[in-house]
C-alpha distance (Angstrom), angle and dihedral (degrees) to the residues before:
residue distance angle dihedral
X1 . . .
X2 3.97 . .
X3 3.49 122.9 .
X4 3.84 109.0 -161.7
X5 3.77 123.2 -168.5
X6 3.57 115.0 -168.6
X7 4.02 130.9 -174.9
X8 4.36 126.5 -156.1
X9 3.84 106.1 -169.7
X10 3.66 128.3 -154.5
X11 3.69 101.2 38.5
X12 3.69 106.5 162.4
X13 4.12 108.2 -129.7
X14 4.10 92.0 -119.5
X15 3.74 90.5 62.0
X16 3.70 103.2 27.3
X17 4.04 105.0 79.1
X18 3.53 91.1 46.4
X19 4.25 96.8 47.9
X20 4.24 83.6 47.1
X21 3.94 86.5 66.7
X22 3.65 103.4 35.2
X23 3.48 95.7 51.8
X24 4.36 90.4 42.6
X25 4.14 79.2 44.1
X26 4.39 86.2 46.2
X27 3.88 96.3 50.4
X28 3.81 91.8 58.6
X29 3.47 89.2 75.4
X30 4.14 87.5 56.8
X31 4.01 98.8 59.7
X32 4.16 87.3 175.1
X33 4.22 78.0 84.0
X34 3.61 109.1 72.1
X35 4.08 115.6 -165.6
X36 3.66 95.4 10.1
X37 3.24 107.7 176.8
X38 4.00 132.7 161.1
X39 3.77 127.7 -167.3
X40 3.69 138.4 177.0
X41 3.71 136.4 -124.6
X42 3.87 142.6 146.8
X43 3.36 96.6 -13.0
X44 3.86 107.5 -39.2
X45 3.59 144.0 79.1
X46 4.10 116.0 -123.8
X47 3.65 109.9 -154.1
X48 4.19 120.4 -162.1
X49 3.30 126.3 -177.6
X50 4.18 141.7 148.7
X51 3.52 132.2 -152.2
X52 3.86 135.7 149.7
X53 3.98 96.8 -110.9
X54 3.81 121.2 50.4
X55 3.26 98.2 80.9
X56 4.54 91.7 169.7
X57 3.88 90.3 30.4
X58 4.25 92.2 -117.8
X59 3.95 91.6 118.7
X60 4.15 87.0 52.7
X61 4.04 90.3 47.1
X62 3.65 90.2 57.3
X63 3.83 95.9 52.4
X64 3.58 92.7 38.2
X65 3.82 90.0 53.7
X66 4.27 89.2 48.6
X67 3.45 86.1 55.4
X68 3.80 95.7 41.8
X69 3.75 83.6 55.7
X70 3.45 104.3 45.7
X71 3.93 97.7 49.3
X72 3.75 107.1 29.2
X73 4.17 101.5 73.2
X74 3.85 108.4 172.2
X75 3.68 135.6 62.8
X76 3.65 141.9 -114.4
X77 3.75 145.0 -165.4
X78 4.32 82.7 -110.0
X79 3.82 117.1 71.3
X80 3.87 94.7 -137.7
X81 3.79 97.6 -99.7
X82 3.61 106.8 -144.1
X83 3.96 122.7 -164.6
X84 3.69 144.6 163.2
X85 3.84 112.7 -101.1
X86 3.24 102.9 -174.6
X87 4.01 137.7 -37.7
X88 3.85 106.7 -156.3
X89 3.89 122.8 -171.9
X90 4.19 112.3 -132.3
């Protein structure tokens, strides 16, 4: 098993609450992501998931960033940096 941490920067605090639990409430409807679960805090998103098949994390960016997409409607001076954390083997 994978598990993948992922980080979106520059989340304004009037939207960022409300994308943490819409994306957690999105990736129920992937069950290949075990545990996902999304938070907010100072200014960022922190995205955790597991599975048993993204070994570099890539596959877990590109859902992340769907959901990102989907649930986070306004703009910002940031571009929503996204990046790989971590992606730890257990």
């Amino acid at each position: 098993m994978y598990r993948v941490k992922l980080r979106i920067e520059g989340v304004p605090p009037e939207v960022g609450p409300q994308a943490a639990s819409d994306i957690a409430e999105g990736f129920k409807e992937r069950p290949w992501h075990d545990t996902a679960i999304c938070t907010y805090d100072e200014g960022g998103l922190m995205f955790i998931s597991e599975n048993d098949f993204d070994f570099n994390g890539l596959v877990t960016v590109d859902e992340l960033s769907d959901e990102f997409s989907a649930n986070v409607r306004m703009t910002w001076e940031h571009d929503g940096n996204l990046r790989i954390v971590s992606v730890e083997e257990f």
